[in-house]
C-alpha positions, -999 to +999 in steps of 0.1 A: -396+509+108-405+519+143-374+522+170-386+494+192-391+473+162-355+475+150-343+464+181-360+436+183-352+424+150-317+433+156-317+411+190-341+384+170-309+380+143-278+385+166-294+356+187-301+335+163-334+320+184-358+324+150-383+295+149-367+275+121-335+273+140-350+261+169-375+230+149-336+221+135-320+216+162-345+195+181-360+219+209-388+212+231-415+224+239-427+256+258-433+253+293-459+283+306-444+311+331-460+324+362-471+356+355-463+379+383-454+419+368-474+427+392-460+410+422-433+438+434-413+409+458-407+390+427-399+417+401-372+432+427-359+391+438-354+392+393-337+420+392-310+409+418-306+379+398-306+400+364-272+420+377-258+392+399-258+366+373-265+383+342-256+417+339-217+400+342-225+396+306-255+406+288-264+442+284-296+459+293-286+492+274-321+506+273-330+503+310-315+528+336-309+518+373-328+544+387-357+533+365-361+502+394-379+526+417-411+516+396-407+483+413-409+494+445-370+499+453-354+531+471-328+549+455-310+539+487-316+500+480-305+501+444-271+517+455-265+492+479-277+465+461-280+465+424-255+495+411-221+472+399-182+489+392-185+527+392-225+531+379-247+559+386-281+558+393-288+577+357-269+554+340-282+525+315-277+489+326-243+482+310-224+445+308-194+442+328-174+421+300-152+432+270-172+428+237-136+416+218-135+389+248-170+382+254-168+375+213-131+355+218-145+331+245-182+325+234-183+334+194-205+357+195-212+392+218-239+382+243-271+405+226-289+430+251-312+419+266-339+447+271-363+434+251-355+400+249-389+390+267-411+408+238-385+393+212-386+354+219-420+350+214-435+324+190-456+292+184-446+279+214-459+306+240-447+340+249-412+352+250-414+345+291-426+309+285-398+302+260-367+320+283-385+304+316-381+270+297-349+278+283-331+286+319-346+255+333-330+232+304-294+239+310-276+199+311-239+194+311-224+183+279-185+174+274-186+179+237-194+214+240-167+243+249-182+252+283-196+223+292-233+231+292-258+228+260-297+232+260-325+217+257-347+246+245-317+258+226-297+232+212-258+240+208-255+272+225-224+290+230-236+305+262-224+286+296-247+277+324-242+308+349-272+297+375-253+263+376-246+265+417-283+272+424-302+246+403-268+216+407-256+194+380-283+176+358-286+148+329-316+146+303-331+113+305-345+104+269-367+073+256-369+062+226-408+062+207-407+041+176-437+048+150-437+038+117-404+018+119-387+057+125-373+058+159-372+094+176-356+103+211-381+120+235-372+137+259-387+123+296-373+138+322-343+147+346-315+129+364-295+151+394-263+148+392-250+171+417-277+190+439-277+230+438-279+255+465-317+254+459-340+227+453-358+221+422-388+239+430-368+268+442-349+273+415-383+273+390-393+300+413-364+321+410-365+320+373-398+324+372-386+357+390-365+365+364-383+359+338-408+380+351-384+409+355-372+407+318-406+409+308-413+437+331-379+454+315-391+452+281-421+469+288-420+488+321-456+505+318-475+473+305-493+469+335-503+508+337-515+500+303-538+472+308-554+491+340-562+522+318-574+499+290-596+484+313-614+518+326-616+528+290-633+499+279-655+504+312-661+539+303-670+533+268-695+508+281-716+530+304-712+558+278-726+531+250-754+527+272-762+562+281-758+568+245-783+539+239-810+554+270-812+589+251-812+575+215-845+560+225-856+588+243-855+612+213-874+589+190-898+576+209-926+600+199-913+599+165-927+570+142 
């Protein structure tokens, strides 16, 4: 089994996010992510959020700081900026927590998440549509241990770190009878407390973030799709120059 493959089935069972888990527990469905790797503002915006708000927690072992150049940020900018404690610029993206007290307070280590992006996806979408969903589903819930549960998860240990910028929300549910079964649907959102950014805000700045794990768990995708495309470019003009002389030799030949 290939290296890259390992890991994500490593993150795929310390998460406990497979498909069957999620159909349990009553998630909902996928809502589609922007799709901006190639957008340089919004990859860089990401990766603020990434170490400001993640990073506290979650690992991105396989991704070096200095690797962020890529996205258009000076060695200069990611020192003042991005590099947390006592990091180097050579040095992978490291959580800030204790794994014995990250495991004490939520249950479980928080899983790396450098692939996380390629890991997640499924039926529903991409592994961007499922976390873009997922960190726009975050409700408060007093039966839980922090306070917060999930929509797209149901029951998860993790709390809601973004809470300040998207406020204090409530599902609103209705109920669909068919066939004398009754189930709850889900309908919408009541604000409960507003956030430091408004709701449209806030889905952009996931969006942002979303796009930057995706960008993390494959840094040269988009290098790859612009050579694909000149070698499926190249391969047509060849086909037809190929075609051109083909006829050329046989055409005095019956």
């Amino acid at each position: 089994m290939g290296f890259t493959k390992k890991i994500i089935l490593g993150l795929t069972m310390a998460l406990g996010f497979t498909m069957g888990a999620q159909a349990a527990g009553g998630g909902i469905a996928w809502d589609k992510a922007p799709s901006k790797t190639n957008d340089m503002a919004a990859l860089q915006n990401g990766a603020k959020l990434f170490v400001n708000y993640c990073l506290n927690c979650h690992s991105a072992a396989f991704m070096r700081f200095n690797r962020l150049q890529d996205i258009g940020l000076t060695e200069q900018q990611i020192k003042d900026k991005l590099l947390v404690t006592n990091a180097k610029l050579g040095d992978t993206m490291k959580a800030a927590i204790d794994p014995q007290q990250a495991k004490a307070w939520f249950g479980v280590n928080p899983p790396d998440l450098t692939v996380i992006a390629r890991s997640r996806a499924g039926a529903g979408g991409s592994g961007a549509d499922y976390l873009y969903t997922f960190m726009r589903t975050f409700y408060q819930d007093a039966d839980k241990p922090t306070g917060w549960n999930n929509l797209a998860f149901p029951n998860i240990a993790m709390p809601h770190v973004l809470w300040e910028l998207q406020g204090e929300r409530r599902p609103i549910f209705t109920e669909v009878v068919a066939q004398g079964n009754a189930t709850q649907v889900f309908k919408g959102w009541e604000q409960l407390k507003p956030g430091t950014m408004t709701p449209l805000q806030y889905d952009e700045a996931m969006g942002d973030l979303v796009n930057y794990l995706q960008w993390m768990g494959e840094p040269v995708q988009n290098t790859r799709v612009r050579i694909g495309v000149w070698v499926l470019l190249f391969l047509g003009v060849f086909t037809f120059f190929a075609w051109r002389l083909n006829a050329a030799y046989w055409k005095d030949i019956k």
